[in-house]
C-alpha positions in Angstrom: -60.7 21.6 56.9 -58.7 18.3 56.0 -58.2 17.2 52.8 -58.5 13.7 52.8 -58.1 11.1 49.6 -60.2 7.9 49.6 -58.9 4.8 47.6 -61.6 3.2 46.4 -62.1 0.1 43.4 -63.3 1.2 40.0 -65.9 -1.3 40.4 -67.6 -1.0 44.0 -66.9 1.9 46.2 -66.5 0.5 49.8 -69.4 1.5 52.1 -67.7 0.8 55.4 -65.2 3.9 54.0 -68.1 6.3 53.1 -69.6 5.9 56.7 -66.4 6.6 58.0 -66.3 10.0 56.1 -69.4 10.6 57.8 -67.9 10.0 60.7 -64.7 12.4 60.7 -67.0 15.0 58.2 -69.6 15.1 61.7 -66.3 15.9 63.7 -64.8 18.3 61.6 -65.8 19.4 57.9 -63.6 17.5 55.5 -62.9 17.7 51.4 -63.2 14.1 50.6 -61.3 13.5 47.1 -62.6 10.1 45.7 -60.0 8.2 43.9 -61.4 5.5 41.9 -58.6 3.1 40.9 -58.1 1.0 38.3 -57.7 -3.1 38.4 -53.9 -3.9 38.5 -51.8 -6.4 36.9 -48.5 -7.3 38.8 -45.6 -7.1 36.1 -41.8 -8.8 37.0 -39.5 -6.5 36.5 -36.4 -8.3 34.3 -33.9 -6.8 36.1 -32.5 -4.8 38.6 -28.8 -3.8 40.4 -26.2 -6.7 39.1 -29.1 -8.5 37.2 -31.2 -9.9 40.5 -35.1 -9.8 39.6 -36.7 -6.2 41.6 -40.2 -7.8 42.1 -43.4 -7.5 41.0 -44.1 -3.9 39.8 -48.1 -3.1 39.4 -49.4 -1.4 36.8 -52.8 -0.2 35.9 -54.5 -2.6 33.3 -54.5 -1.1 29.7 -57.9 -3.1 28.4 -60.5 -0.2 29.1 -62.4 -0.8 32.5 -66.1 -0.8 32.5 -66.9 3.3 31.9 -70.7 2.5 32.7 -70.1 1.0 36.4 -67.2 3.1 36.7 -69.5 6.0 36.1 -72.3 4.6 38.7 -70.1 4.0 41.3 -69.1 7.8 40.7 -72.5 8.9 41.2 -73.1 6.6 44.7 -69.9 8.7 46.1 -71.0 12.2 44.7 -74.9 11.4 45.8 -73.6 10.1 49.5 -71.6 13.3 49.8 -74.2 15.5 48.7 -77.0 14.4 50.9 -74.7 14.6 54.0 -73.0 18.0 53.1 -69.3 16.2 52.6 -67.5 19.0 50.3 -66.3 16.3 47.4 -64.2 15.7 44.6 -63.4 13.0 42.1 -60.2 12.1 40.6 -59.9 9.1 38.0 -57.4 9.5 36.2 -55.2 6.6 37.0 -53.9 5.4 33.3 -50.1 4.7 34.7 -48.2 3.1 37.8 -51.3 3.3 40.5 -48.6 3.3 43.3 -46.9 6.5 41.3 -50.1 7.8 41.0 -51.5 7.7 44.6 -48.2 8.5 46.0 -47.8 11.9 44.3 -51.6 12.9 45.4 -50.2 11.9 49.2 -47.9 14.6 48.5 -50.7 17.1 48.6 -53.2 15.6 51.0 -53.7 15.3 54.9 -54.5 12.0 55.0 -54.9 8.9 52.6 -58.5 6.4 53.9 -58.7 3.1 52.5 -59.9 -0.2 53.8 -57.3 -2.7 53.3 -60.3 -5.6 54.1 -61.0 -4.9 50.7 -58.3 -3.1 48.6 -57.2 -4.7 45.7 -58.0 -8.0 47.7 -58.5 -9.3 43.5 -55.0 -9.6 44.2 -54.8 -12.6 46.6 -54.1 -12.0 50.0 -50.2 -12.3 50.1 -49.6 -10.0 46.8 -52.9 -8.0 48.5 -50.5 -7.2 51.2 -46.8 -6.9 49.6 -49.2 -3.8 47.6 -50.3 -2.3 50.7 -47.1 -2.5 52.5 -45.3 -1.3 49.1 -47.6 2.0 49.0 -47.4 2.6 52.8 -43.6 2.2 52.8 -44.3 5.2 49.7 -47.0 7.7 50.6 -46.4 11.2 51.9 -49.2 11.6 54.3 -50.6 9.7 57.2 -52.8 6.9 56.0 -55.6 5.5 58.1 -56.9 1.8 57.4 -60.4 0.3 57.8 -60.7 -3.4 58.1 -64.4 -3.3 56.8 -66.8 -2.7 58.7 -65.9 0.7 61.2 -66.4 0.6 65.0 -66.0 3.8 67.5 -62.8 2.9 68.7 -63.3 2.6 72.6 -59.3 2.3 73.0 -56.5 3.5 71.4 -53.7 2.3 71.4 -50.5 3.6 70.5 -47.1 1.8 69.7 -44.1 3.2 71.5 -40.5 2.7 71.2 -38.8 5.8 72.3 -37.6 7.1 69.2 -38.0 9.9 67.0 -40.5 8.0 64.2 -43.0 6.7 67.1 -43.5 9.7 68.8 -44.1 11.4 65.5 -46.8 9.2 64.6 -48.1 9.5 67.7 -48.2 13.2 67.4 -49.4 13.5 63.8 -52.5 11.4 65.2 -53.2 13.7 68.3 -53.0 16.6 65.3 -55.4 14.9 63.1 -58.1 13.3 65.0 -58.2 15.8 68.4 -62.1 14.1 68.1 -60.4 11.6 70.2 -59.3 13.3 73.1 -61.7 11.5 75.8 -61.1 8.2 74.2 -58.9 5.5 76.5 -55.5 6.0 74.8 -52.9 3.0 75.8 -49.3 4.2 75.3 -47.7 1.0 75.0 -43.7 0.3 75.2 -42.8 -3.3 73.2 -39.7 -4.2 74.7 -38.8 -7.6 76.4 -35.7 -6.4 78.6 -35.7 -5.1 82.4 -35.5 -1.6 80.9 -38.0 0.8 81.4 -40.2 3.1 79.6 -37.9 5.7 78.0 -38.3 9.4 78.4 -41.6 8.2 80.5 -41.8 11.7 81.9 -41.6 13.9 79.1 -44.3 11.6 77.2 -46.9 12.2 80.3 -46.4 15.7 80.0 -46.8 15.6 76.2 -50.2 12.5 76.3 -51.8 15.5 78.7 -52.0 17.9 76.3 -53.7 16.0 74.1 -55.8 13.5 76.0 -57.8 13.0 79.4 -57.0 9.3 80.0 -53.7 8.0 78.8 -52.0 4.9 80.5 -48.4 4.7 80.1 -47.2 1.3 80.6 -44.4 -1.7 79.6 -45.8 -4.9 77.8 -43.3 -7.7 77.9 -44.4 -9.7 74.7 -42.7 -10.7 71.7 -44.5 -8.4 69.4 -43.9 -10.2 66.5 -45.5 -13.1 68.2 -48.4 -12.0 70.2 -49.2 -8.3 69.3 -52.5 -9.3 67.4 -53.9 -11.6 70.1 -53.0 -8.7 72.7 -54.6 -6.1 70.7 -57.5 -8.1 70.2 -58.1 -8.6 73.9 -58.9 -5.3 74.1 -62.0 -4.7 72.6 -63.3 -2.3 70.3 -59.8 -0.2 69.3 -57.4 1.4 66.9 -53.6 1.1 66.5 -51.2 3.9 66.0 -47.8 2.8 64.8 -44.7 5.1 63.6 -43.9 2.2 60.6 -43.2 1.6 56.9 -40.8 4.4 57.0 -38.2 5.1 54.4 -35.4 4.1 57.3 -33.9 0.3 57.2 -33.6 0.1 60.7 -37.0 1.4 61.5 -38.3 -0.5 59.1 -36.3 -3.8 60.2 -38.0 -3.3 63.8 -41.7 -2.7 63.2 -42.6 -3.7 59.9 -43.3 -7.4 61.2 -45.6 -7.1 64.2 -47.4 -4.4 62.3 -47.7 -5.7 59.2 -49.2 -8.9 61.3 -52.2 -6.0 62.7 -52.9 -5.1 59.1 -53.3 -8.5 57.5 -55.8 -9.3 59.8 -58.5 -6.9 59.4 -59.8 -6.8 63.0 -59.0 -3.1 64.3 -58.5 0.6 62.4 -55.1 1.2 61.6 -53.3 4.6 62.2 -49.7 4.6 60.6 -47.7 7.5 59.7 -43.7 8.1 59.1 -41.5 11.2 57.7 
């Protein structure tokens, strides 16, 4: 059984999320821990190393939310979980730093659900997204995005560089979601140079353990560019990215073509780093 945390809003629960609990919950039984977050207010902090501004830092609200919608959206996630045998829990109590806060559950889950369609979107869409790339960069699990409404993936398609953080996503995913093991999976290598696919054999041998239809190939497109319009080609499917890690480097290389898949809610989002 996974333990998996779902980030919902204080003031609507996302439905597209709960049918996906259903989902995994009919694959394998799950513990779904609700987390029902508070609004946010984005605070500049004054200063940081040799007096240059840090950012924004967000921070949960301290006028009291609404205890009486609060309390009804509680009951729509317990009620949905009862009625289709989802073993459930519900954790609310989010009165500092809601990053902090989420971060250090992370620690002790499997996986982290949200749907970034709709997470703090109160926020606007840019600061919506500097606060989703902020706790990705953070969390301590694998965290899996819906962009609203949830279609059986008929691809998958995974994001491959050759070194040691893509292959590690791409293995954490096999380990989590082994539901998907007759699903299409596209192993994709970004690179725009004559080079081929690195360690191409050693990745067959490892795809085959895991999956009955893998396709290993080269795509020679600026990712940053034309990753979203590729992806979208394809039809109904979900990305797999080693990203947001805690490395510069890493980070340098796929924060911008990924980051490009999450802002535009179209496809599930599968991103996991050490």
């Amino acid at each position: 059984m996974k333990k998996i945390l779902l980030a919902f809003d204080r003031q609507k629960i996302s439905d597209d999320m709960m049918q996906y609990i259903l989902h995994l919950n009919n694959a394998q039984p799950i513990a779904a821990i609700g987390m029902f977050l508070p609004t946010v207010e984005m605070v500049e902090v004054p200063y940081s190393f040799g007096g240059v501004p840090a950012g924004p830092l967000y921070v949960a609200e301290s006028e009291e939310n609404n205890e009486s919608l609060l309390n009804a959206e509680i009951r729509k996630f317990t009620d949905f979980c009862t009625a289709n045998n989802i073993e459930y829990k519900v954790h609310n109590d989010f009165t500092h730093q809601v990053i902090a806060k989420i971060v250090d559950e992370s620690r002790f889950a499997d996986l982290l659900v949200l749907d970034n369609a709709a997470f703090y979107a109160n926020l606007g869409a840019e600061t919506q997204n500097d606060y989703i790339s902020e706790l990705l960069h953070k969390l301590e699990c694998p965290c899996f995005m819906i962009p609203g409404v949830y279609e059986v993936p008929k691809n998958i398609i995974m994001a491959y560089d050759g070194s040691e953080q893509s292959i590690y996503a791409l293995k954490q995913f096999s380990y989590m979601f082994p539901e998907y093991s007759k699903t299409q999976v596209l192993l994709v290598y970004f690179n725009q140079s004559k080079e081929g696919v690195p360690h191409r054999e050693e990745m067959e041998e490892l795809m085959s353990y895991h999956y009955f239809n893998v396709s290993i190939f080269k795509l020679k497109i600026d990712p940053a560019k034309d990753l979203d319009q590729w992806v979208r080609d394809n039809g109904a499917s979900m990305f797999v990215a080693g990203a947001y890690s805690r490395s510069f480097f890493s980070e340098l290389f796929h924060k911008s073509f990924v980051n490009e898949i999450v802002k535009e809610h179209k496809i599930p989002v599968f991103v996991s780093h050490k």
